[in-house]
C-alpha positions in Angstrom: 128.9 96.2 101.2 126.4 94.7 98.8 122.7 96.5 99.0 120.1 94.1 100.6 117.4 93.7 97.7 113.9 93.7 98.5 111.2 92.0 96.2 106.7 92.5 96.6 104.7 91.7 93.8 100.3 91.7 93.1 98.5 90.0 90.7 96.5 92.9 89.1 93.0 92.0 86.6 93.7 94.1 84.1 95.5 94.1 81.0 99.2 95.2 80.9 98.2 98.6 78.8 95.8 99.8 82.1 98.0 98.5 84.6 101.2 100.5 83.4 98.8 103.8 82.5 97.5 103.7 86.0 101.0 102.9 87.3 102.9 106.1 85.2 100.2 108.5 84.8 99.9 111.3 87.4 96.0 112.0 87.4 96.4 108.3 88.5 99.3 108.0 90.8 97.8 110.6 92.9 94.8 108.3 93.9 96.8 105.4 95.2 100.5 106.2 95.8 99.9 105.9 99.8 100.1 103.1 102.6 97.5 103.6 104.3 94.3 105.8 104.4 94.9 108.3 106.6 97.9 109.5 104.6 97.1 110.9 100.5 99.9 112.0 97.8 98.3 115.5 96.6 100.7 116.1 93.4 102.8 113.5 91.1 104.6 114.4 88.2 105.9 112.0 85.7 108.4 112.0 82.8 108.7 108.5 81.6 111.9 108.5 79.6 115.8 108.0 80.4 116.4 110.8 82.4 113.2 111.7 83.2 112.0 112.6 86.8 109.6 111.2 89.1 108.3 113.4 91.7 105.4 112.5 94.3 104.1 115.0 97.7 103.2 111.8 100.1 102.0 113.2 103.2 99.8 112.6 105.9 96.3 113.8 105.5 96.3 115.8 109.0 99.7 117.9 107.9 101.6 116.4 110.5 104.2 115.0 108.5 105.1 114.5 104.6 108.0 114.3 102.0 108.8 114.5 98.6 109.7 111.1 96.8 111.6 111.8 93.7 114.0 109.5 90.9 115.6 109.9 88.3 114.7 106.9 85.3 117.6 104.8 84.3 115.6 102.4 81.6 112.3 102.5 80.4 110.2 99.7 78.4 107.4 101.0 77.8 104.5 98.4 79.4 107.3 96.1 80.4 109.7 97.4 83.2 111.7 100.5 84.3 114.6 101.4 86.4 115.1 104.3 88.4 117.6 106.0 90.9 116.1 107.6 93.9 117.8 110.8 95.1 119.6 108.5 97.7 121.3 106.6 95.3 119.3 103.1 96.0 117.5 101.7 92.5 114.3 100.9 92.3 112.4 98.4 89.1 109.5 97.3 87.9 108.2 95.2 86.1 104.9 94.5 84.6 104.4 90.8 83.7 101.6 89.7 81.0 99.4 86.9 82.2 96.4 87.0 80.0 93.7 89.0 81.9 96.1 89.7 84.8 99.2 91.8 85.1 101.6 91.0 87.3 103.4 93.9 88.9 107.0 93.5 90.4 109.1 95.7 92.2 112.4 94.9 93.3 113.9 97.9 95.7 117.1 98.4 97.3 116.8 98.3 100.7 117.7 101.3 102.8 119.2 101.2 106.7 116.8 103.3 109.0 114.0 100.3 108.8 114.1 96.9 109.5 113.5 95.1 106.0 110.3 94.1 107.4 108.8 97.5 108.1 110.2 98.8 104.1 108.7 95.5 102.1 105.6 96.3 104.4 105.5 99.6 103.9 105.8 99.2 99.9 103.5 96.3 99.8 101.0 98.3 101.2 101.2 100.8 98.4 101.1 98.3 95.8 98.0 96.9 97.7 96.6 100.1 97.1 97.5 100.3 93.5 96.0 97.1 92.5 92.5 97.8 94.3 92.4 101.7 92.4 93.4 99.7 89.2 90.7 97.0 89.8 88.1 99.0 90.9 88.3 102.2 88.4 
């Protein structure tokens, strides 16, 4: 069976350097890798290179739930795309398109089975949402 694909994108109005820092860089991640505000990621660690892991604590902001998101990368082009591998097995990329005095980010996902497609490219739109407003307004 062939992995449903799932594809968000923003607009971003910064340049490419900024938007991939912000995107890669812990001290950064931590501010906006979360749907929604009642929820926070308290630790992120990054090792950009094939190989490398990805690690993020999202959880919400009361305690009463949280997990560890973590991938292993599979490419890396340094302000242009990435791949990874998440520990399921599903691959994630991203890719960071030039437009001048915007950046636009895109992330295509393998979809996973416990959520309706909806609620996932919901879920990770929100998150990118959240990205490009920390990008924009820091």
């Amino acid at each position: 069976m062939e992995t449903k694909k799932i594809t968000i994108q923003a607009d971003i109005s910064a340049d490419t350097k900024k938007v991939w820092d912000y995107y890669m860089l812990p001290e950064h991640i931590t501010k906006w890798n979360f749907a929604s505000s009642d929820w926070h990621c308290p630790k992120a660690e990054n090792d950009i290179r094939v190989g490398g892991k990805y690690s993020a604590r999202m959880e919400a902001k009361d305690g009463s739930w949280g997990f560890d998101f973590e991938a292993i990368y599979d490419a890396v082009v340094e302000y242009q795309n990435f791949i990874y591998t998440m520990a399921d097995g599903r691959k994630v990329t991203v890719d960071f398109e030039n437009n001048g005095d915007k950046t636009r980010v895109i992330v295509t996902f393998d979809a996973e089975t416990e959520n309706s497609e909806e609620l996932q490219r919901n879920g990770w739109q929100a998150i990118l949402n959240n990205f490009k407003r920390y990008t924009e307004t820091n």
